[in-house]
C-alpha positions as a printed NumPy array, in Angstrom:
array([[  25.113,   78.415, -130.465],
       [  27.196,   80.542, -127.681],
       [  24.918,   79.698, -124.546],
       [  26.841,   81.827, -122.406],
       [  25.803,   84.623, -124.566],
       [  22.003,   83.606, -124.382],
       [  22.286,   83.14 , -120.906],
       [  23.215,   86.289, -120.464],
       [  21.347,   88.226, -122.163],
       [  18.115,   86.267, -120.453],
       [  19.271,   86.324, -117.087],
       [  19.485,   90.288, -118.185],
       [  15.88 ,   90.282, -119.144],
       [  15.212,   88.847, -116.113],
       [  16.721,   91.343, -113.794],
       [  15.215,   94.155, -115.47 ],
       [  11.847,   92.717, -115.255],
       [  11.804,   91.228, -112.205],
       [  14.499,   93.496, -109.818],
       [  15.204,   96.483, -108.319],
       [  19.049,   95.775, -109.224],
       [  20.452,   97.473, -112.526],
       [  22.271,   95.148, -114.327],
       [  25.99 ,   94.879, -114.354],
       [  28.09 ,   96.21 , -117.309],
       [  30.437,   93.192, -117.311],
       [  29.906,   89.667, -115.313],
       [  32.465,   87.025, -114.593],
       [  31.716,   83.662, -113.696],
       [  31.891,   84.323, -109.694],
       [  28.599,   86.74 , -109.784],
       [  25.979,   85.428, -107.354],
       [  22.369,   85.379, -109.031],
       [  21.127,   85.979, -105.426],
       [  22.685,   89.512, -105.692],
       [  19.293,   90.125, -108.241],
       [  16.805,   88.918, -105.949],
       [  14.789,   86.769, -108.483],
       [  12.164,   84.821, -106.683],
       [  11.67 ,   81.461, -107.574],
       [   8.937,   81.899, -110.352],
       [  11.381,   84.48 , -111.587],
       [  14.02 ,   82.447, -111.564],
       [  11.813,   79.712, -114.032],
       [  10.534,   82.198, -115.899],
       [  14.492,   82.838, -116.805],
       [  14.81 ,   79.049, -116.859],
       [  11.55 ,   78.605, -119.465],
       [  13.134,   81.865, -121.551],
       [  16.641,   80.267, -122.033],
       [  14.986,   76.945, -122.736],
       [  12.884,   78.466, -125.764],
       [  16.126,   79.362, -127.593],
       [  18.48 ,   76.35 , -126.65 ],
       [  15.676,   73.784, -126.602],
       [  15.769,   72.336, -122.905],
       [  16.6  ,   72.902, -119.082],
       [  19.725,   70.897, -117.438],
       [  18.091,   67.773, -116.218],
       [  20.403,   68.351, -113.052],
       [  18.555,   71.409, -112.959],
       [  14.688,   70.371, -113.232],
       [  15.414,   67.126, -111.16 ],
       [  16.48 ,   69.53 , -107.928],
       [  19.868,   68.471, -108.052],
       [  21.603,   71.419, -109.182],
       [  20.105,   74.884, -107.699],
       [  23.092,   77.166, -109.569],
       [  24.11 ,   80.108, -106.86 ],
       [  26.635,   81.488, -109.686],
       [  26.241,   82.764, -113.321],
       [  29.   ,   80.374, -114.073],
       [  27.263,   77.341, -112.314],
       [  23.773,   78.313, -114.609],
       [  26.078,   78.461, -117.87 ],
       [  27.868,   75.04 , -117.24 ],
       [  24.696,   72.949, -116.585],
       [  23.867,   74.329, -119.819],
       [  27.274,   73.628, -121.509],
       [  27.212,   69.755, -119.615],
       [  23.774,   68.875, -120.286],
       [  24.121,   69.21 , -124.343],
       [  21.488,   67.351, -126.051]])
């Protein structure tokens, strides 16, 4: 399972449902998720999404400790929280 790929391609699904923003051809690690302007119910919504094909949300995550600002923050508590 490639969660950076599934990550992407919700946080994608995301964008275009929820923002004004057009999606970026390419994104590095450094990309801001603020730049989309997801609300918070948005921003579960891409949480809940990403959960249904790699089976859970980063405990960091759902316990408030981790609130990722970058794409590459969202895809690590995904890679570190393996279960």
């Amino acid at each position: 399972m490639d969660i950076r790929k599934i990550v992407l391609n919700k946080l994608e699904q995301a964008v275009v449902e929820h923002s004004p923003m057009p999606f970026p051809d390419e994104m590095d690690d450094d990309v801001e998720l603020d730049i989309f302007g997801l609300d918070s119910l948005a921003f579960m919504g891409l949480l809940t999404s990403i959960e249904k094909d790699v089976g859970y949300i980063p405990r960091a995550i759902l316990e408030g400790d981790l609130y990722p600002e970058t794409l590459g923050e969202l895809v690590s508590a995904y890679e570190t929280d393996i279960t």
